[in-house]
C-alpha positions in Angstrom: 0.0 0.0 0.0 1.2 3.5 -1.1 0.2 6.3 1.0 1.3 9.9 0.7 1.3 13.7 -0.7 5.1 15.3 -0.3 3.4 18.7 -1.7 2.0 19.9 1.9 2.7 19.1 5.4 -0.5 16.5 5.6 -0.4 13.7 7.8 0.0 10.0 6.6 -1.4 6.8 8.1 -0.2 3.6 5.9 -3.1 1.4 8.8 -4.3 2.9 11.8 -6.2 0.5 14.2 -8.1 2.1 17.7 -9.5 -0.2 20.4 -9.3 -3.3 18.1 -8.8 -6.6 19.8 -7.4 -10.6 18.5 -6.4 -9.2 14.8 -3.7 -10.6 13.1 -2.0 -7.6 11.0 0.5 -9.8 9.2 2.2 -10.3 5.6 1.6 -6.3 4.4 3.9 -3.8 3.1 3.5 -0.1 4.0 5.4 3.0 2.0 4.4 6.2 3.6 5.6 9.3 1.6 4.7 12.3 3.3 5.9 15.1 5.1 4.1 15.1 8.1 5.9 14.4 11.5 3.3 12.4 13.1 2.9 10.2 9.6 2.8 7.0 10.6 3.3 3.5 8.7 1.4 1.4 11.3 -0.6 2.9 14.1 -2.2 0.6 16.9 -4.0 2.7 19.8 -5.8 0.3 22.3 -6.9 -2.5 22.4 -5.4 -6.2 23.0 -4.0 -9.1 22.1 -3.1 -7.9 18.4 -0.4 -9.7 16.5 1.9 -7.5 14.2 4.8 -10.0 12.4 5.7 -10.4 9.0 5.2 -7.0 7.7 7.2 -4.3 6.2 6.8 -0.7 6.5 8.8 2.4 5.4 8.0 5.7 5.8 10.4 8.1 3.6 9.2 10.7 5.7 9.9 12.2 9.1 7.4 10.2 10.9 7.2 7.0 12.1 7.7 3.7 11.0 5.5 1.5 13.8 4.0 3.5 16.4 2.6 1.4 19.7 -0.2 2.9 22.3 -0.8 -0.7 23.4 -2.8 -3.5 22.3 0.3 -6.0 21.3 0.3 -9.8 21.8 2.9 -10.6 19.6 5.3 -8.2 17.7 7.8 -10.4 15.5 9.2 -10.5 12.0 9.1 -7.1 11.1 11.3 -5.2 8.6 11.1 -1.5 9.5 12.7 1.6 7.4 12.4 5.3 8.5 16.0 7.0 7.5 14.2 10.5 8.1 12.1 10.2 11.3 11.8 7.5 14.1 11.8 3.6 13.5 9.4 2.9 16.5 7.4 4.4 19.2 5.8 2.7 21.7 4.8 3.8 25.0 6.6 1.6 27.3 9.8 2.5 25.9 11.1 6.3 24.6 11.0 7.5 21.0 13.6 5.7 19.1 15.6 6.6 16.0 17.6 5.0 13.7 21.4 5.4 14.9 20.1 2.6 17.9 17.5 1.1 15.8 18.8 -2.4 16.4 18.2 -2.3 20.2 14.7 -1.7 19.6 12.4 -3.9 21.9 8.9 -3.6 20.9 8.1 -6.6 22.6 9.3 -10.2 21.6 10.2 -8.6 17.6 13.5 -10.4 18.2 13.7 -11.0 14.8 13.0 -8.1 13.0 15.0 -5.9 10.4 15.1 -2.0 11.6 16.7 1.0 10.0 
């Protein structure tokens, strides 16, 4: 999925899921073009017992690539790019960017690809 508009400061969303419960987000591929700083490629606010693995998101903008309010199960196999914003946010750890993108711990995404 292609999601963006570089010509104004608009805001991006590639998925954004609130209060959703037990969905498997898995096997998609997110490019977010945009030059909003809250763009986002995957946005989960609330919920639980979602599982995000197997997905691959990049946001060429200065947003984010996965941003967490809560709601995770299971957070694995994910290949993340976001050379001009932040990688990840989620709210039990702080904002991260891409020069410590590899320590990233959004929960048990041991395996995942960040930059």
């Amino acid at each position: 999925m292609y999601v963006g508009d570089t010509a104004a400061n608009s805001n991006s969303y590639g998925r954004y899921f609130t209060n959703v419960s037990d969905h498997n987000i898995a096997n998609n591929s997110f490019n977010i073009t945009s030059n909003g700083t809250t763009s986002r490629g995957l946005c989960i606010s609330g919920g639980t017992g979602n599982d995000i693995y197997n997905n691959n998101i990049v946001n060429d903008g200065p947003g984010y690539g996965m941003y967490l309010l809560g709601g995770m199960n299971v957070v694995d196999y994910n290949n993340i790019y976001a050379p001009n914003g932040r990688v990840a946010w989620n709210r039990a750890i702080e904002n991260v960017n891409g020069s410590v993108s590899q320590s990233v711990n959004l929960g048990s995404d041991a395996s995942g690809v960040y930059f």
